[in-house]
Every structure is written in structure tokens, then in C-alpha cells.
N, C-alpha and C positions, 0 to 999 in steps of 0.2 A: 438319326436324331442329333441334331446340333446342342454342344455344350454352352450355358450359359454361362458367362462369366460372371465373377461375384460384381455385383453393382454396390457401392458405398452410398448409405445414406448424405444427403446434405448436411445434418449433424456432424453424423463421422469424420467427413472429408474436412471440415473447418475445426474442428479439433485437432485432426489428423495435422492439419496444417500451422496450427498453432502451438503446437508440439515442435512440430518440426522446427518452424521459426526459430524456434528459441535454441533448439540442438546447433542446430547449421550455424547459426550467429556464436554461438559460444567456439564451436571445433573453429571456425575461421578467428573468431579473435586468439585465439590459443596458439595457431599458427604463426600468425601475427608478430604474438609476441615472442614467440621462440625467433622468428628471424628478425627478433627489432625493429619491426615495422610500425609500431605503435609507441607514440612519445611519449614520457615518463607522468608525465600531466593527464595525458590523455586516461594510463591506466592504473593511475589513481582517482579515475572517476568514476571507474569499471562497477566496486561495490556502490557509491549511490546509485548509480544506475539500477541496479539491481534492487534495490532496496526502493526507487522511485516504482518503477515497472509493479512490484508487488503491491506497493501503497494503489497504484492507478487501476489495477486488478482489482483488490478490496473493493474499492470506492467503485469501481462501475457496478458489482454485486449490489451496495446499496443505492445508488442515483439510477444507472441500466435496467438493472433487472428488478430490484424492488421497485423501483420510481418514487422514492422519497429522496429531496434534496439533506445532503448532510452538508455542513459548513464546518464541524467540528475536529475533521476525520485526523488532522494532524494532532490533539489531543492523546486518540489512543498510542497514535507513533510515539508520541514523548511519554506515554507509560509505560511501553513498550522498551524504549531507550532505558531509560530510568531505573527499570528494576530489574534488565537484564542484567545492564554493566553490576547492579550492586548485588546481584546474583553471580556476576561471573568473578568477581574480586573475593566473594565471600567465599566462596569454593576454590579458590587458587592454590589450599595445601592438600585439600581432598581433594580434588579431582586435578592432578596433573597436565592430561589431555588434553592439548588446547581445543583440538575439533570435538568432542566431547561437552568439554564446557563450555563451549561456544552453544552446541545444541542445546545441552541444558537449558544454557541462559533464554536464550530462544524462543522455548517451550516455556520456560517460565515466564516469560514477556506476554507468550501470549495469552497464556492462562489469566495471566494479571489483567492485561487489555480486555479479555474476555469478561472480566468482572466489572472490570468498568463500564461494558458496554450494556452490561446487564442494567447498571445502576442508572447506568442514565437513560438504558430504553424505555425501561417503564413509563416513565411518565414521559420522556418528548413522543415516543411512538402512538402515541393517543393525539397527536397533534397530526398535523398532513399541509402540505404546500408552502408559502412563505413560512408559516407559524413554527413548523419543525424547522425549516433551517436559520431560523432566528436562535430558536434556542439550543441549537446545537453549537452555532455558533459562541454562546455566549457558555455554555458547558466547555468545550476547548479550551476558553477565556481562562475561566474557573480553574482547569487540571492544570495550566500553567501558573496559575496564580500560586497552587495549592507547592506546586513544584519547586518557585524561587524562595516560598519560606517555610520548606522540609528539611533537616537535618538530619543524614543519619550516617552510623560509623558502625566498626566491628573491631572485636579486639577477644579475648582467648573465651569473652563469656558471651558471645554472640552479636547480633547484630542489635543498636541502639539507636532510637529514633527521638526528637524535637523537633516542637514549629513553633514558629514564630520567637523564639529565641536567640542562639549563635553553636556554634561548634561547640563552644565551653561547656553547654547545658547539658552532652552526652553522659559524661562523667565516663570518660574510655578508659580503660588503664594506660600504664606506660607503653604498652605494644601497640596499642591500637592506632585505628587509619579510620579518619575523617572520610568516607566518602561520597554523600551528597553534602555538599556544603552553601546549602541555601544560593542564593541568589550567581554567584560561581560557580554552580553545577556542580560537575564532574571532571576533576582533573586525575590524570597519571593512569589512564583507559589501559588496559591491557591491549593493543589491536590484536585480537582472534580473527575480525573478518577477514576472508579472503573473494577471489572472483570464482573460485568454486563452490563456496560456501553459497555465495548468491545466487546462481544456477542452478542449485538445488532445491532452492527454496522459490524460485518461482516457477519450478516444475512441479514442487507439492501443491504451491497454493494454486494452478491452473486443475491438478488432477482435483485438489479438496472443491474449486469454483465450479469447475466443467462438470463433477460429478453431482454437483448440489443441483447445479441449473437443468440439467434432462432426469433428474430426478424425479421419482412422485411429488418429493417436497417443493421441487424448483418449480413444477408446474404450476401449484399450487400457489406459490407466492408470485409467477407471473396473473394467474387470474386474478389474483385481490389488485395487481395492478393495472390490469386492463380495466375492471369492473369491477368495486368493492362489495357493491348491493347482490350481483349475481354470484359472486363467489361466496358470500355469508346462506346465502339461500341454497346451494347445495349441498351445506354443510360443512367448509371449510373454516377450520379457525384461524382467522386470520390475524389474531394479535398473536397466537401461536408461532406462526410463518414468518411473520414482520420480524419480530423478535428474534427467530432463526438467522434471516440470512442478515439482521444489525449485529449479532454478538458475532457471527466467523469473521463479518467484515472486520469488526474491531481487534479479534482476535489474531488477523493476518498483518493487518497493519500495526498492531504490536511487535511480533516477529519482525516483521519489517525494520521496524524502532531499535531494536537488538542490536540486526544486521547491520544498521548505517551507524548506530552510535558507537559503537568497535571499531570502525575505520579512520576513529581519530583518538587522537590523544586528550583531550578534550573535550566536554558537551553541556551547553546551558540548554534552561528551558525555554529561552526566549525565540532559539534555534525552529519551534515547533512551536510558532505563529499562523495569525490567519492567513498570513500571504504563502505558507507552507498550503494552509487547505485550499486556496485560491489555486496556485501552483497545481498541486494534484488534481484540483477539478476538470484545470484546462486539458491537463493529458487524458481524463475521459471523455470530453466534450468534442476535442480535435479527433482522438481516434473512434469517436461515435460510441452512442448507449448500448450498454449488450454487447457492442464489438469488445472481447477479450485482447485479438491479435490486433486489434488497431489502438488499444490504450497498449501494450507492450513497444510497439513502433512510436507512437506520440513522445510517449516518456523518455523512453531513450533522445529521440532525436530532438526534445527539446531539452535538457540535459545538457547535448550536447552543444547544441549550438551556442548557447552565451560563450563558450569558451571559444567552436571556430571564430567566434564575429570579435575577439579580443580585441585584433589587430584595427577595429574601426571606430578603437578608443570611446570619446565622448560619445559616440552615435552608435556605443553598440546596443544599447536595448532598444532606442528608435527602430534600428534595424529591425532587430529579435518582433518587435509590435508588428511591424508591416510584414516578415515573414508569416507569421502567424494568422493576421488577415488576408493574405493571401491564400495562404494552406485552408482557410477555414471555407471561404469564397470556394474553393478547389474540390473540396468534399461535398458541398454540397450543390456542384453541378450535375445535373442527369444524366450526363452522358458519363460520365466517372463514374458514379453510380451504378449505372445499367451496364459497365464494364466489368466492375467487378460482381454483378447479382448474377449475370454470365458464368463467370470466374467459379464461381460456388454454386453453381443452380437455382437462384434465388428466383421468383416468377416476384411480376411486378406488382407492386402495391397500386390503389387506385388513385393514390395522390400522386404517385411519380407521373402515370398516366396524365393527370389533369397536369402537369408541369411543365411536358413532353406537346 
């Protein structure tokens, strides 16, 4: 009697593999940089990167796998940014630890984001197709708006907040530090982020996404977006589910906001525009819906590229435009396709058929 070998689901193996991705990429850049092979520009881009990559994650969870269009999604980043730094400066006598308060901050970023995403699912998630991403879009608008005219500081009797005011209205004592200062942001950032700090957090948010998505839960919210009528009919709550996978979204993409606003010394709200939601869109659009490891690979690599094409000056975004239409043109040929549905076991849809 011959032994069988364990055979890996198709799920497994494209987890397995999207795991990996990200290990192999981090050990080789690590190398890297210990033998100086990577230029000092290059790995000071390492944490956006990271922080882009997580954002593209989030965002295919709602546009992929929920299949409602979000426009907003850079919103939750900049609440995310926003209340971690003034979490992570408020804590700077208690908690010593930078990696520490970094998580902290983090966790509190995305708890924050989490609330915001509550408050605004309500009422856009009863909407569906143009109509939610109009007003998502225009929510975004809103948390930045809310953002350039928020003041707040801290000083021995806690943290103090005004809007629409100035710095003056705090009433801080003599100790205190201004640190949202309206329409200026955030100056004198502590940098906690680092490019391990980022590694780890898009290994959580892959294990928190990958494990939502083959979930009972993730099922469930894939059916409301195949079929909304047939998934109410066998008793699926689907404002339940919707609401689910919008608030982790929002929730990761606050982390996210943490993560990148700690890499500098400096952060406005205007930073976390719609050309920021447009931006993350493309990285799930290029790496495909539901594809995880292909929004991981998009983000990075468009990231990076505005910086390779520096050197073609005035024509570098013409460039970066045509690269992109190309890439896009690339992915969606059939035979790239049926290369990688190979690749992973994928058997073919009836449309690639009729294409073929």
C-alpha cells in the first residue's frame, strides 16, 4: 500500500505563498542592507512601503472581497496617523519603550480608525455602487477638514483639545506641548517606525485578512457580494458582514496611518488626500481584487518606481502613466492569466474561456 502524500489545498498554497513573499523579501532586504547594497534613499522608503502594502491590503478586504467601491480609505490612515503620534508623545514619560509605544500607539490608531469606520458605515453602507463611493469619498473630505482645524496639546493635567480656534485656546500650562496644531499638523514626531516594525504588521494584517476571508464570516460576506438577494434569503445578515469586513478595513488602515506618520518628523492632514485614496486604489486594481499577494507586489513596486524613473526628470510621471498602462494591459492578458491559475491550481472561469 503506497503512502500518500499530504496534498495542500489551493487556499493553503496561495497563503502559504503570500507568507512567504513577504518573509523572503524582508530576510533579502535585511541582507542587503547589512552589505550596503541598498541606497540610503531607497531605505528610507522601506517603512512607507510598508505602511502603503498594509493600506492596499485593507482596501482590497473592502473593494475585493466585500465589492463595494471605498474612495475614502486614506481618511482612516490620517486618523490613524493622527492619534497615534498624539498617543505616542502623550506616553513618552510612561512608557519609555520605544517598540512598546510604538505598538501602543498603533493599537490605539486603530481602535480610533475602528470607530471611525463604525461611524461612517452606518449610514454609507446602506448605499452600494457609484452612490457609496461618492460618499465615501466626500467622508475622507470631511476627516480632513475636521483634522486642519483640531488643536490639541498635553501638559501635567492631560491631554487638551480645540476647533476651530488656535493653539492659544488650549490653556496649557508652562510645561505643556502643542501637538496637533491645526492646519501645521504635527511637528517634532518622535520616529519609532522602523522596517521591522513594518514586517510585522503586515504579517498581522495578512494573518487578521486571510483568516477573516476563509472564515465562516468571510464566506458570508463574499456571498452578500456575489448575490445580495440570495444571501438575505438564507439568512445571512448582511448589514452585519458589510459592517464587519468596513470596520477591520478601517481599522488596519489606521495602524497603517501610525506606522507611516512615525517615519517622519512631520505630518499634515492634507498628506492624506484623495490622490492618497486614488493612489491605494491603483495598488489593488494593478495587483487584482481578492488578490492579497498581488496588492503586496503592486504597492511596493509602484512606491518604488517614481523614485527609479528620478533620473528622467520632467518625464518622470509620463513615464510612471505608461509603465502602469502597460502593467495593466499585462495582467489582463489570458495567457498571463492561465499562467499563473497554473501556478496556484486555479481551473478556468467561463469568461477567460470565451476570451481564449
Amino acid at each position: 500500500m503506497k503512502n500518500k502524500g499530504i496534498r495542500l489545498t489551493r487556499t493553503t498554497r496561495t497563503s502559504a505563498f503570500t507568507y512567504g513573499l513577504v518573509i523572503v523579501a524582508y530576510i533579502i532586504l535585511r541582507i542587503l542592507i547589512g552589505f550596503g547594497g541598498i541606497s540610503s534613499s531607497l531605505q528610507g522608503m522601506l517603512v512607507p512601503i510598508c505602511a502603503y502594502v498594509v493600506m492596499a491590503i485593507s482596501l482590497n478586504l473592502t473593494v475585493g472581497i466585500l465589492g463595494e467601491l471605498s474612495l475614502g480609505h486614506a481618511g482612516f490612515m490620517s486618523v490613524g496617523a493622527f492619534t497615534g503620534v498624539t498617543a505616542a508623545i502623550a506616553m513618552t514619560n510612561g512608557v519609555p519603550s520605544a517598540g512598546l509605544r510604538l505598538a501602543l500607539a498603533m493599537l490605539i490608531a486603530a481602535a480610533c480608525a475602528a470607530v471611525a469606520g463604525v461611524i461612517i458605515g452606518i449610514p454609507v453602507l446602506r448605499l452600494k455602487g457609484d452612490y457609496l463611493a461618492i460618499v465615501t469619498l466626500a467622508f475622507g473630505e470631511i476627516i480632513k477638514s475636521i483634522l486642519n482645524n483640531m488643536y490639541v496639546g498635553v501638559d501635567g493635567a492631560g491631554l487638551h483639545f480645540s476647533m476651530l480656534t488656535s493653539s492659544d485656546a488650549l490653556g496649557l500650562a508652562a510645561d505643556g506641548k502643542v501637538i496637533i496644531n491645526g492646519p501645521m499638523g504635527i511637528s517634532t514626531i518622535p520616529e519609532l517606525s522602523s522596517f521591522t516594525a513594518g514586517f510585522i504588521l503586515i504579517l498581522v494584517t495578512l494573518f487578521i485578512v486571510l483568516n477573516l476571508i476563509h472564515s465562516r464570516a468571510g464566506r458570508a460576506i463574499m456571498a452578500q457580494r456575489d448575490n445580495r438577494i440570495a444571501a438575505e434569503s438564507v439568512g445571512i445578515n448582511v448589514t452585519k458582514y458589510k459592517m464587519m469586513a468596513f470596520v477591520v478595513s478601517a481599522a488596519l488602515a489606521g495602524a497603517a496611518g501610525a506606522l507611516f506618520a512615525m517615519n517622519f518628523s512631520t505630518i499634515v492632514a492634507n498628506k492624506f488626500d484623495f490622490n492618497t485614496s486614488i493612489l491605494i486604489l491603483v495598488f489593488v486594481v494593478l495587483g487584482g481584487l481578492g488578490n492579497m499577494w498581488g496588492s503586496i507586489i503592486a504597492a511596493a513596486a509602484l512606491t518604488i518606481l517614481p523614485e527609479l524613473l528620478r533620473k528622467f526628470s520632467d518625464y518622470r510621471m509620463l513615464v510612471y502613466a505608461i509603465v502602469l498602462i502597460l502593467v495593466m494591459l499585462a495582467t489582463n492578458n489570458p495567457t498571463i492569466k492561465q499562467f499563473f491559475r497554473k501556478l496556484f491550481g486555479k481551473k478556468k472561469t467561463e469568461e477567460d474561456v470565451s476570451h481564449e
